[in-house]
N, CA, C and O of each residue as an XYZ file, in Angstrom:
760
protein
N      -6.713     27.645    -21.834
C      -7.942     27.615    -21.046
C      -7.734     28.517    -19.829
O      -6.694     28.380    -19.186
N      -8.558     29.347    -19.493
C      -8.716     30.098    -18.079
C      -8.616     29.537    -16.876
O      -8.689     28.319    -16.717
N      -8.455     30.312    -15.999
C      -8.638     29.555    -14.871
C     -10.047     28.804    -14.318
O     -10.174     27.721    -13.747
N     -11.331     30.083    -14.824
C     -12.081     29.775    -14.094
C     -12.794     28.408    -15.220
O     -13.282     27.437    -14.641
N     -12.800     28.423    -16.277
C     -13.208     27.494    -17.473
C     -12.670     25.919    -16.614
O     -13.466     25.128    -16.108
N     -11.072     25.741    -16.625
C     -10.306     24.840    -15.973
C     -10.981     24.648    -14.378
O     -10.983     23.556    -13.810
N     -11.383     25.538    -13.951
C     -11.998     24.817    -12.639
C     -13.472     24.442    -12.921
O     -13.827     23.462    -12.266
N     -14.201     24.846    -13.540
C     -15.594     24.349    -14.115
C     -15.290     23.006    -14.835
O     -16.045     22.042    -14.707
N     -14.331     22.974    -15.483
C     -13.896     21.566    -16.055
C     -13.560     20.668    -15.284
O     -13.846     19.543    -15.692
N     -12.814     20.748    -13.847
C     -12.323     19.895    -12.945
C     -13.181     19.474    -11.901
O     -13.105     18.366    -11.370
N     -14.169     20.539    -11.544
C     -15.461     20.150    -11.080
C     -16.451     19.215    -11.581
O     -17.233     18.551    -10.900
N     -16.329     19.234    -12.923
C     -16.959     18.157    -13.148
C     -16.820     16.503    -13.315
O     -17.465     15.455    -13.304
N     -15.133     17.219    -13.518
C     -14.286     15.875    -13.788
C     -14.275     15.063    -11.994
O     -13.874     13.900    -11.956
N     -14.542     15.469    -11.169
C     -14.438     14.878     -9.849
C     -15.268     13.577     -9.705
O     -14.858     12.419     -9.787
N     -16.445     13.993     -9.488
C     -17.161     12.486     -9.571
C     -16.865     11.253    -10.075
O     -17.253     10.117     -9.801
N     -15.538     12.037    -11.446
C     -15.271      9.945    -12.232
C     -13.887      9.937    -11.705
O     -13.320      8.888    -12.011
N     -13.212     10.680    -11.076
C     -11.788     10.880    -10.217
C     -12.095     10.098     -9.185
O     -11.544      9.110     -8.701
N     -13.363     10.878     -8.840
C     -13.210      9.810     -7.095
C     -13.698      8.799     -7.287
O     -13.051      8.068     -6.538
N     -14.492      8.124     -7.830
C     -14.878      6.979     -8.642
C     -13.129      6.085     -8.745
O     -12.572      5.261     -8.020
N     -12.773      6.738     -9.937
C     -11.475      5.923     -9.569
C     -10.469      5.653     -9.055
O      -9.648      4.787     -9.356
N     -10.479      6.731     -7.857
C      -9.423      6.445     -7.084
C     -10.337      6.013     -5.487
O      -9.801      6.120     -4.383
N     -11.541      5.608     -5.664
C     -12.106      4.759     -4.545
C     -11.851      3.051     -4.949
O     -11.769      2.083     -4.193
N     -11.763      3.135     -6.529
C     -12.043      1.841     -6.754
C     -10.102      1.084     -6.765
O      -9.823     -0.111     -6.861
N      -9.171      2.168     -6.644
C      -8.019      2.362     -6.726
C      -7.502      1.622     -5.070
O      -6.848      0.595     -4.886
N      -8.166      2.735     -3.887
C      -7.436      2.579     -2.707
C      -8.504      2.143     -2.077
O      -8.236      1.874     -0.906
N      -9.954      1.902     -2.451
C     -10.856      1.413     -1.241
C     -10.786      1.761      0.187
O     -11.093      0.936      1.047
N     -10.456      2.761      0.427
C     -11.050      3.785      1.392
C     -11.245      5.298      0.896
O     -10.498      6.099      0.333
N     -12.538      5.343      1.337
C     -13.103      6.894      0.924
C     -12.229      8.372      1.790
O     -12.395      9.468      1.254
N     -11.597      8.325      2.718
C     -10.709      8.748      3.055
C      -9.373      9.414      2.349
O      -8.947     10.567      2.290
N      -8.867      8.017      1.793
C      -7.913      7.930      1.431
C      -8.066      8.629     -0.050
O      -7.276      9.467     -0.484
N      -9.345      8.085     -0.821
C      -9.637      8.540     -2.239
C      -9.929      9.622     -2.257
O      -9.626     10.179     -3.312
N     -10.831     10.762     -0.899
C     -11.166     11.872     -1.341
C      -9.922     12.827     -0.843
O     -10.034     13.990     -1.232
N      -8.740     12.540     -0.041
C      -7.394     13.106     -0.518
C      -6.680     13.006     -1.737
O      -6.053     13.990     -2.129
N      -6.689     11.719     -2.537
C      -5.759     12.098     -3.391
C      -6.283     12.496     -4.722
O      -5.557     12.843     -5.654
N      -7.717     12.421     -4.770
C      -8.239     13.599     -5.833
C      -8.397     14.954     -5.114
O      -8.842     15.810     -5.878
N      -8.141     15.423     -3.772
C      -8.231     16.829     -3.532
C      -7.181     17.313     -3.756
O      -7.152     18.541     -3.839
N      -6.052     16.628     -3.920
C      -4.319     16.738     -4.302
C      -4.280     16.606     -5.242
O      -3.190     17.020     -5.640
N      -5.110     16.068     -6.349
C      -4.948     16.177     -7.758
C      -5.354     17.238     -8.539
O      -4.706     17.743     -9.455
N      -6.631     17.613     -8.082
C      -7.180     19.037     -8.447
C      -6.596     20.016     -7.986
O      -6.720     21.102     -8.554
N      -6.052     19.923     -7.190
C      -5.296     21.175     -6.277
C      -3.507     21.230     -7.346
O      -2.766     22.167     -7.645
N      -3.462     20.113     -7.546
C      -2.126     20.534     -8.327
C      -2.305     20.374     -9.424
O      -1.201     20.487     -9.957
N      -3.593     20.016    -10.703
C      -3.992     20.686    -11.675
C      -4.143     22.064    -11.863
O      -3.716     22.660    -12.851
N      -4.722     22.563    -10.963
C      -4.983     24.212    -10.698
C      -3.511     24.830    -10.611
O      -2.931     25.675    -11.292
N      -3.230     24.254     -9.768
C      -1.653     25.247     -9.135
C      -0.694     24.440    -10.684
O       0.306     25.157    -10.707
N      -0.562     23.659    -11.580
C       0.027     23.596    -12.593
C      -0.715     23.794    -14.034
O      -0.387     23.252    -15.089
N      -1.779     24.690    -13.823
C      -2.505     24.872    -15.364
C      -1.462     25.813    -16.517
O      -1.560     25.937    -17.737
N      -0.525     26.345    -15.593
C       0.120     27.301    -16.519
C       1.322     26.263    -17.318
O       1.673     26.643    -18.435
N       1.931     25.014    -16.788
C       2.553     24.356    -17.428
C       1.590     23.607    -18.353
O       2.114     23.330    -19.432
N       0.286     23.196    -18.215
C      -0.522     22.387    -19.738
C      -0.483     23.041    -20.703
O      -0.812     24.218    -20.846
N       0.140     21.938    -21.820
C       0.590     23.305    -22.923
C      -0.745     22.523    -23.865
O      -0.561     22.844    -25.039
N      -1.856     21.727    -23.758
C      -2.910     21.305    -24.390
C      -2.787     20.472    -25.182
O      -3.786     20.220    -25.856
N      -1.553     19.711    -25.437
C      -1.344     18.562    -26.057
C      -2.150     17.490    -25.790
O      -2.380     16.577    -26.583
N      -2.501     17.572    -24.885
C      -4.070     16.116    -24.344
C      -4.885     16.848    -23.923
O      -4.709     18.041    -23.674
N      -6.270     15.989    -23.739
C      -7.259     16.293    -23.610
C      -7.023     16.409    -21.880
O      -6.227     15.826    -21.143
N      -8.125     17.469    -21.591
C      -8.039     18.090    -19.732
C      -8.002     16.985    -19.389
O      -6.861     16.642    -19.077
N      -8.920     16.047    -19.270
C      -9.251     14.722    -18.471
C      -7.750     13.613    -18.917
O      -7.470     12.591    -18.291
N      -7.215     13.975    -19.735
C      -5.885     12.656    -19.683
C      -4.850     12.862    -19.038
O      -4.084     11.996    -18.615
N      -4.702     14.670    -18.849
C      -3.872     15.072    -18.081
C      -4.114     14.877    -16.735
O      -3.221     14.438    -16.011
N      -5.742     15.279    -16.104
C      -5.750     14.823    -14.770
C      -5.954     14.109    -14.267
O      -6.209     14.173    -13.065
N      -5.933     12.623    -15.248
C      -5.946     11.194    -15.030
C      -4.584     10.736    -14.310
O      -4.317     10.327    -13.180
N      -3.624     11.063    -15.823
C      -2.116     11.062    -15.369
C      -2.085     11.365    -13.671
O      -1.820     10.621    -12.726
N      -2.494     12.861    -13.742
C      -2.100     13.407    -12.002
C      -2.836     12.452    -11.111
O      -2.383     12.342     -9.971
N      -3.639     11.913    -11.351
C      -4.411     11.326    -10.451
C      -3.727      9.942    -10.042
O      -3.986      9.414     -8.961
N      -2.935      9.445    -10.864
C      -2.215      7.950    -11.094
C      -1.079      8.238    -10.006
O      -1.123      7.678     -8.911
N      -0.059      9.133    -10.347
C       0.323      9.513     -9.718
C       0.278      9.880     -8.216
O       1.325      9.796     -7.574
N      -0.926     10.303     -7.581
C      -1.254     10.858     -6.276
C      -1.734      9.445     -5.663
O      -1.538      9.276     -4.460
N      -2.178      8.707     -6.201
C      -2.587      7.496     -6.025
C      -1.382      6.505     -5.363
O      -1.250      5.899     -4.300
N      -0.606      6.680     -6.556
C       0.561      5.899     -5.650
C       1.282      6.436     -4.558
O       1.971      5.796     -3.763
N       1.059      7.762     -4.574
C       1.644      8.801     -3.046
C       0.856      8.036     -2.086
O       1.389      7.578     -1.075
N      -0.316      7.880     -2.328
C      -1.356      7.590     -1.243
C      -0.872      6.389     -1.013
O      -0.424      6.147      0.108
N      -0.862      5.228     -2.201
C      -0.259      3.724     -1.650
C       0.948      4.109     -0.938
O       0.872      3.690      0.217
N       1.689      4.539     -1.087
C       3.365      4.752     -0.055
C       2.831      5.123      1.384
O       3.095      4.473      2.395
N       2.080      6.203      1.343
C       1.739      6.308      2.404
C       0.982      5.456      3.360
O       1.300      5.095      4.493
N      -0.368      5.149      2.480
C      -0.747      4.332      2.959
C      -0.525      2.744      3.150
O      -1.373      2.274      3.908
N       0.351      1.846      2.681
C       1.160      0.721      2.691
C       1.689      0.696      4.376
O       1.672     -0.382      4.970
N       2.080      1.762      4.971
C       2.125      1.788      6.161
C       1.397      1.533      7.423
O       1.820      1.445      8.576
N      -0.097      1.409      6.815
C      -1.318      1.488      7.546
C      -2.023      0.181      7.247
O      -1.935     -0.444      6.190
N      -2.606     -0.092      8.125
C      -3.470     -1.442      8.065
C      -4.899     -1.264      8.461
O      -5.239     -1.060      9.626
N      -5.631     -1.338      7.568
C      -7.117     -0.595      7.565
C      -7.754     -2.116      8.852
O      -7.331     -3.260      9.019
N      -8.894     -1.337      9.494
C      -9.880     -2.488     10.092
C     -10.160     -3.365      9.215
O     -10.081     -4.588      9.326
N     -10.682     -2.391      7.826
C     -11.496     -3.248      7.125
C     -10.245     -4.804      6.395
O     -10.525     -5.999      6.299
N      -9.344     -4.307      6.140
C      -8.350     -5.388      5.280
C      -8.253     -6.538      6.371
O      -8.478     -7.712      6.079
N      -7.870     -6.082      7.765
C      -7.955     -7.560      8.616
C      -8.964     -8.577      9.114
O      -8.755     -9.619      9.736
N     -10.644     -7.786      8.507
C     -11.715     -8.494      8.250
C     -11.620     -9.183      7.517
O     -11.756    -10.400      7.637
N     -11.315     -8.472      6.393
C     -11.423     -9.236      5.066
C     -10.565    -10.686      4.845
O     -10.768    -11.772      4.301
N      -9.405     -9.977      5.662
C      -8.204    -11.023      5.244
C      -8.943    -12.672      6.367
O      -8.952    -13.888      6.178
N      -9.364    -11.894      7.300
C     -10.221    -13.599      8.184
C     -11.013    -13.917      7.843
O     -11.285    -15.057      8.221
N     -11.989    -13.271      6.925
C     -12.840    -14.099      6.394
C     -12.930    -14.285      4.631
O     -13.932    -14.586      3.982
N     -11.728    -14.038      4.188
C     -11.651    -14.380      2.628
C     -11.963    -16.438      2.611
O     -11.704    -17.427      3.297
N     -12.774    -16.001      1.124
C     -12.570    -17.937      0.846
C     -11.552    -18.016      0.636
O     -10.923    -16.958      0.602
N     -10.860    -19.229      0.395
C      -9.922    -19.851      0.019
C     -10.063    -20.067     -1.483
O     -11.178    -20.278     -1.960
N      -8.872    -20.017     -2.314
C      -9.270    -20.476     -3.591
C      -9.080    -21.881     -3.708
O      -9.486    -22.306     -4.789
N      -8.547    -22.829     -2.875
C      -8.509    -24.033     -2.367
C      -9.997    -24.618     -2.666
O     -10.152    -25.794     -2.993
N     -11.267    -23.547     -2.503
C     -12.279    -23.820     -2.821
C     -13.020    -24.157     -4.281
O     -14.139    -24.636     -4.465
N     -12.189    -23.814     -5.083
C     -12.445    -24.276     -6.653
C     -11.594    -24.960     -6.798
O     -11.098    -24.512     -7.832
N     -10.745    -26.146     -6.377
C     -10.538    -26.839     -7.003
C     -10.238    -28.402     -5.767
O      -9.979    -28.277     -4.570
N     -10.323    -29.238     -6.234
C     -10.607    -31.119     -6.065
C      -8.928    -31.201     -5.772
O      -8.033    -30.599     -6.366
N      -8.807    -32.348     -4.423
C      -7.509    -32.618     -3.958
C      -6.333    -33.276     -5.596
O      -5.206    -33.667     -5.902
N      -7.229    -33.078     -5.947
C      -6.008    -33.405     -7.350
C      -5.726    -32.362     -8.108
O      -5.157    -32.520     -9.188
N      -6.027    -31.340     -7.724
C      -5.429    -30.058     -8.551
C      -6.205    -29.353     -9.598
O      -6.017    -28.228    -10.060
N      -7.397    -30.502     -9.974
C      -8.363    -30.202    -11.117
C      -9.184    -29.450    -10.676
O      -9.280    -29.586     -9.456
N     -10.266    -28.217    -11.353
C     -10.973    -27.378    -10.687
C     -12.120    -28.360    -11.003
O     -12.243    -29.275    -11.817
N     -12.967    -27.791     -9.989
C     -14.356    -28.450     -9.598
C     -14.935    -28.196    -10.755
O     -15.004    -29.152    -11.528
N     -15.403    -27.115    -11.124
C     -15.975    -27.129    -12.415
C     -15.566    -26.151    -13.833
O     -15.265    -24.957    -13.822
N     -15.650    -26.947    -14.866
C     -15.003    -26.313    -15.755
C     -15.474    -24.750    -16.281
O     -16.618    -24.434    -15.957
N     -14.908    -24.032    -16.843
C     -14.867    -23.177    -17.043
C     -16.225    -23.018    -17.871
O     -16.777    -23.842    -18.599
N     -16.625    -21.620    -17.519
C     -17.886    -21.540    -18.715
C     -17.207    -20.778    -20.172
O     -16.111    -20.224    -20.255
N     -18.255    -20.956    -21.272
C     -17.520    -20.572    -22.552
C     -18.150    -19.336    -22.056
O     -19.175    -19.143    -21.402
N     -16.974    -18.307    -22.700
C     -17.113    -16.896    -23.026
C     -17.768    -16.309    -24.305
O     -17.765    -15.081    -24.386
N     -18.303    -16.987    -25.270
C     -18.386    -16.717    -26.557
C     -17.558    -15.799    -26.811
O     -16.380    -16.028    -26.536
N     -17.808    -14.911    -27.218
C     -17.426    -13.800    -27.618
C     -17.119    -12.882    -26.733
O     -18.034    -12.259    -26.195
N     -15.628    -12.590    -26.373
C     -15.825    -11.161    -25.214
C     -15.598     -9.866    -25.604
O     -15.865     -8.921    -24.861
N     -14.913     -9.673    -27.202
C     -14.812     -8.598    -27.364
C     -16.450     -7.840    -26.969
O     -16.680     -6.923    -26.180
N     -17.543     -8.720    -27.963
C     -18.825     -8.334    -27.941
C     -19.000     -7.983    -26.277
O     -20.037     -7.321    -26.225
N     -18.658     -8.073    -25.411
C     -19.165     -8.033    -23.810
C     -18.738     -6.567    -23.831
O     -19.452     -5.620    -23.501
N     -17.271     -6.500    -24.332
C     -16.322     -5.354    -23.757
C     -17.460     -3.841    -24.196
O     -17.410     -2.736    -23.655
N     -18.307     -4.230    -25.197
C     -18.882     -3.268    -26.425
C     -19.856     -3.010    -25.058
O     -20.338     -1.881    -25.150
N     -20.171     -3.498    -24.176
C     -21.437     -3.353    -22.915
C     -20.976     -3.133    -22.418
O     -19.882     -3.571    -22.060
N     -22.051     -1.637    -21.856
C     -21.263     -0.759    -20.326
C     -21.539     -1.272    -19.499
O     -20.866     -1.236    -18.469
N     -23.035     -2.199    -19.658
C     -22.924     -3.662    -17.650
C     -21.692     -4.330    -17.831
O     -21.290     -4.940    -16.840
N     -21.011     -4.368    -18.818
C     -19.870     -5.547    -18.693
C     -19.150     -5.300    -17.757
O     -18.630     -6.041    -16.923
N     -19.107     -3.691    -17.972
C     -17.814     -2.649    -17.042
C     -18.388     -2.992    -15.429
O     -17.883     -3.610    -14.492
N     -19.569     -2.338    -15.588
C     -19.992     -1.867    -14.435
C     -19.946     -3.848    -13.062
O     -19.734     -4.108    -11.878
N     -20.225     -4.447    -14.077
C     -19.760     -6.184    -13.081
C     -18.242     -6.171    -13.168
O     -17.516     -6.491    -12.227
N     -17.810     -5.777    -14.373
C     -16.053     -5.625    -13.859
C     -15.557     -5.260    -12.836
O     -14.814     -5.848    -12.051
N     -16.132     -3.887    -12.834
C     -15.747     -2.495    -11.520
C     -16.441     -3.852    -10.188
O     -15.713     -4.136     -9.238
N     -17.175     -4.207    -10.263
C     -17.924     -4.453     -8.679
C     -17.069     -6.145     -8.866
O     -17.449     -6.761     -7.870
N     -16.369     -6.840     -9.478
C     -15.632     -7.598     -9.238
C     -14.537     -7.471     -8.691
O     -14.216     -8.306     -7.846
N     -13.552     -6.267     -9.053
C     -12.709     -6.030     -8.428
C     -12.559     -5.233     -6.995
O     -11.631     -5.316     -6.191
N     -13.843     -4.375     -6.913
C     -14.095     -4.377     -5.976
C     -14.256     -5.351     -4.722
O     -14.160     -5.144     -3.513
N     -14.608     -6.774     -5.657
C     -15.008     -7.782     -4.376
C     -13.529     -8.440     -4.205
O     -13.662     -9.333     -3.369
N     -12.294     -8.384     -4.604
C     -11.104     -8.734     -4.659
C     -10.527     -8.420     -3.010
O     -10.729     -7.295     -2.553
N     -10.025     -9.145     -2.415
C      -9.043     -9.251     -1.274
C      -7.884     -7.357     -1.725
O      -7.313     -7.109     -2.788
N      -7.958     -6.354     -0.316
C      -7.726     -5.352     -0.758
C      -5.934     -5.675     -1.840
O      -5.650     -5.132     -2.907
N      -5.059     -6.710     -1.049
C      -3.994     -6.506     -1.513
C      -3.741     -7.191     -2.871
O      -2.766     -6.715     -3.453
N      -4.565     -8.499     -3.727
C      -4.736     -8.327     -4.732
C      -5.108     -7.540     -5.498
O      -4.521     -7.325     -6.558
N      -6.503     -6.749     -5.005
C      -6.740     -5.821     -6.297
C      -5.660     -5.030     -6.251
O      -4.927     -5.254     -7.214
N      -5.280     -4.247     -5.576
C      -4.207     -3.422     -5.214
C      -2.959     -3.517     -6.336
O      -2.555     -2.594     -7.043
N      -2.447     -4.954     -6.294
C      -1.488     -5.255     -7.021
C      -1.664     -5.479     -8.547
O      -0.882     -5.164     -9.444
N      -3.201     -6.267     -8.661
C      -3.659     -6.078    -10.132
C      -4.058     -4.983    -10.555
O      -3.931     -4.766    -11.760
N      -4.911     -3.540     -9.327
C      -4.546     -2.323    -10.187
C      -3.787     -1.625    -10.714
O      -4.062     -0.683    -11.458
N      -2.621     -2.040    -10.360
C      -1.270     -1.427    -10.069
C      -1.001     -2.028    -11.433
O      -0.644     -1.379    -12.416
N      -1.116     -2.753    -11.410
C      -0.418     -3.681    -12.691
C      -1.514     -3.222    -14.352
O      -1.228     -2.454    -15.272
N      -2.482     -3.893    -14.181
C      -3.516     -3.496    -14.984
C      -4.476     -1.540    -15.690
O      -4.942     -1.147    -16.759
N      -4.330     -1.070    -14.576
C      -4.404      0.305    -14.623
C      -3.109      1.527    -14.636
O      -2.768      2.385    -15.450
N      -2.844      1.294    -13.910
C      -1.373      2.282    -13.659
C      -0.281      1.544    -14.375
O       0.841      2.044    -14.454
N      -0.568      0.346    -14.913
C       0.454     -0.089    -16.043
C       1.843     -0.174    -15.254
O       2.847      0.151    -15.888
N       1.983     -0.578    -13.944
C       3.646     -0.744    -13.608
C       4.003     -2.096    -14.113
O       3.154     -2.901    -14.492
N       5.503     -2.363    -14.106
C       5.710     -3.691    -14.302
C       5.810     -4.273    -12.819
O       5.208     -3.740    -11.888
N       6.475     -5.210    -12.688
C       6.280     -6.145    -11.504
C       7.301     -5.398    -10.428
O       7.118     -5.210     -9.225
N       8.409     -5.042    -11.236
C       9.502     -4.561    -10.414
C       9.150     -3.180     -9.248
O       9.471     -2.880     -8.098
N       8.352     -2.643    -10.286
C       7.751     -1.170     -9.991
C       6.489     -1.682     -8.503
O       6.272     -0.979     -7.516
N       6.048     -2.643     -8.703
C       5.166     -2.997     -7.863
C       6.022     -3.485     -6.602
O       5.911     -3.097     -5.439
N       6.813     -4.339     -7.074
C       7.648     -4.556     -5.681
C       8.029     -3.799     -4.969
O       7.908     -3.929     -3.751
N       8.498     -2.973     -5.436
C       9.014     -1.921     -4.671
C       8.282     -1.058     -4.239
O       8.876     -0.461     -3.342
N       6.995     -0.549     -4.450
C       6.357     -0.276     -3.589
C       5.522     -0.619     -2.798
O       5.350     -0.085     -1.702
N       4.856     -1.603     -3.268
C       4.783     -2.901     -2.014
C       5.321     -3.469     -1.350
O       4.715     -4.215     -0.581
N       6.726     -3.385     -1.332
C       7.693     -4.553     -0.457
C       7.584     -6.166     -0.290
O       7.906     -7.094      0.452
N       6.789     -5.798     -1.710
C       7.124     -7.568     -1.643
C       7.737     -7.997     -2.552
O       8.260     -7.246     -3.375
N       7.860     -9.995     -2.652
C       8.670    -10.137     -3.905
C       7.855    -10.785     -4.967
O       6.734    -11.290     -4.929
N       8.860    -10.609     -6.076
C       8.261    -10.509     -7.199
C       7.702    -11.833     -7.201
O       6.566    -11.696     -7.655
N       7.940    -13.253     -6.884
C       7.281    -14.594     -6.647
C       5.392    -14.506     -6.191
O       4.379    -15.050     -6.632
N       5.736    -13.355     -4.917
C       4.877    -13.167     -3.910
C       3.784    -12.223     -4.983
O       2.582    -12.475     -4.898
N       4.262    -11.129     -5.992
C       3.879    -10.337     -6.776
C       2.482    -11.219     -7.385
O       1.303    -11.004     -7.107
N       3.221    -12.584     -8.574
C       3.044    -12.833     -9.493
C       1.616    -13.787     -9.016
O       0.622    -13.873     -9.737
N       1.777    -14.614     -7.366
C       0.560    -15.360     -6.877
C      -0.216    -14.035     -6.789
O      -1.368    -14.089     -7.221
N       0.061    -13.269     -6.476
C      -1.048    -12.041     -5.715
C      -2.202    -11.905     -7.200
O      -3.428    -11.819     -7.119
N      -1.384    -11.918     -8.481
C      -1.930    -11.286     -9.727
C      -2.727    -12.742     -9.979
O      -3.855    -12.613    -10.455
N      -2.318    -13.983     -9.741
C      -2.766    -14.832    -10.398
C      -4.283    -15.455     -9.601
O      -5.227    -16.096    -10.063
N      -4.042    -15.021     -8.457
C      -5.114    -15.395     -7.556
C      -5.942    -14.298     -7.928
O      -7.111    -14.602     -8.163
N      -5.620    -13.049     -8.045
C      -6.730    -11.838     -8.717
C      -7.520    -12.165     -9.873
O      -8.725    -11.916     -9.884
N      -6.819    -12.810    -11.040
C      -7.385    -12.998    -11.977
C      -8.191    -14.323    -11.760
O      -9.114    -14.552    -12.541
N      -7.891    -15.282    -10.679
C      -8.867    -16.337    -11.027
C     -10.243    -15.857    -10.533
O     -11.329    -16.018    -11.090
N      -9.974    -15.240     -9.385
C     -10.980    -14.708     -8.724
C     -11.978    -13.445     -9.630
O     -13.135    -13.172     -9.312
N     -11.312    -12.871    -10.655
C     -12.042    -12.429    -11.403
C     -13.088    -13.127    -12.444
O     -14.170    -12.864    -12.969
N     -11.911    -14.395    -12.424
C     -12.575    -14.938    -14.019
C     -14.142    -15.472    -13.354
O     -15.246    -15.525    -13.894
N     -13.738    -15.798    -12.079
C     -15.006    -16.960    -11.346
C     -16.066    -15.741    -10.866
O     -17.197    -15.859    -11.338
N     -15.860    -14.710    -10.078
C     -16.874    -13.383    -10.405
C     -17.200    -12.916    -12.149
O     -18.345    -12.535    -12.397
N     -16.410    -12.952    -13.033
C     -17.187    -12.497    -13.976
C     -18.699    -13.550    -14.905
O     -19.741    -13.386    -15.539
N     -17.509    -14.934    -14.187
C     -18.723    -16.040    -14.579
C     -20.045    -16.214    -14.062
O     -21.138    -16.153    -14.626
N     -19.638    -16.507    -12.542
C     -21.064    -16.067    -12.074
C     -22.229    -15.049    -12.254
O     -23.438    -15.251    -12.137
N     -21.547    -13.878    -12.574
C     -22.408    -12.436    -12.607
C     -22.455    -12.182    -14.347
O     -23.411    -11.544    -14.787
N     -21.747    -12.530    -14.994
C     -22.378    -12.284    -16.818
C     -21.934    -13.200    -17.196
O     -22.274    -14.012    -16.336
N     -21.247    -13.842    -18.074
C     -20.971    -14.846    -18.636
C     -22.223    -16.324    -18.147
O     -22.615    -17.053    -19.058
N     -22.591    -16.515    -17.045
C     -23.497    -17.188    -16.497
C     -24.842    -16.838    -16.892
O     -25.653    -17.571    -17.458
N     -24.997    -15.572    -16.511
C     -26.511    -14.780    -16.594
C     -26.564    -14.905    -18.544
O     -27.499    -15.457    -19.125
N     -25.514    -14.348    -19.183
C     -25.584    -14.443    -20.716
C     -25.945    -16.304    -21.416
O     -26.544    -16.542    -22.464
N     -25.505    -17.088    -20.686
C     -25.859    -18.078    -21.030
C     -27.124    -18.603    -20.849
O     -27.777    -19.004    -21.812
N     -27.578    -18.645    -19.611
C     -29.313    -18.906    -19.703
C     -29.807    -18.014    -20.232
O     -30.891    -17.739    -19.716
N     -29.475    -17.247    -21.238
C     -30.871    -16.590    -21.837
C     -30.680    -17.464    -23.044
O     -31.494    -17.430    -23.966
């Protein structure tokens, strides 16, 4: 591919880059550096793509990558917004009764492959994790998207793997109870 073909291709590819690396680091700051560092070292490495993947898997890869540059870097920094968040997060103390039992039981999922087949499924996914406390999602993107194991997360989080495993488990409840409310809920009253 040319150069100029490869930059018409990367131009377009931006919009779902920064898309995911906003939904990655939740600051727009932070996301529209490390896709300007991703495109910038797609370009400056087009002569090593030897076309074994498709353009977009390669500058996914780069993008995964720059992403976690950005977490290192940014892990150092403590946004306004995270020490809002962190004073006024619920408690998950809030779903469940001094005996340990949750307040209310779970709704049936029927079928979720059938959900996965729906692009609203995604699109309440994306805005669930979005509504996630920054350092859970963080750790469940990390885990879930960028595919690290726990160890890999520790270490660039600096935390421990105990501390890891609540971070993921409180993510996912908090998902399961956003995905209920917003589809699984809405799919049932019809």
């Amino acid at each position: 591919m040319d150069a100029d073909a490869l930059a018409r291709t990367l131009d377009g590819l931006r919009p779902a880059l920064l898309k995911m690396a906003r939904l990655q680091l939740r600051n727009d700051a932070w996301a529209e550096d490390a896709v300007s560092e991703t495109l910038l070292a797609a370009l400056e490495g087009a002569a090593g793509f030897a076309g074994q993947s498709q353009v977009k898997t390669w500058v996914v890869g780069i993008l995964k990558h720059k992403i976690i540059d950005q977490f290192r870097r940014g892990g150092r920094e403590v946004s306004v917004d995270a020490q809002v968040e962190a004073a006024g997060a619920e408690s998950l103390d809030d779903l469940y009764r001094s005996d340990g039992h949750r307040l209310h039981a779970p709704l049936d999922w029927g079928d979720p492959e059938a959900s996965l087949a729906q692009a609203q499924f995604f699109e309440v996914l994306q805005a669930c994790v979005e509504r996630l406390p920054a350092a859970q999602g963080r750790v469940f993107m990390m885990r879930e998207w960028l595919e690290y194991d726990t160890t890999q997360i520790c270490k660039e989080l600096g935390i421990t793997s105990t501390n890891c495993f609540v971070m993921l488990h409180r993510a996912r409840l908090r998902l399961r109870e956003c995905l209920e409310m917003n589809w699984f809920a809405n799919r049932a009253a019809r």
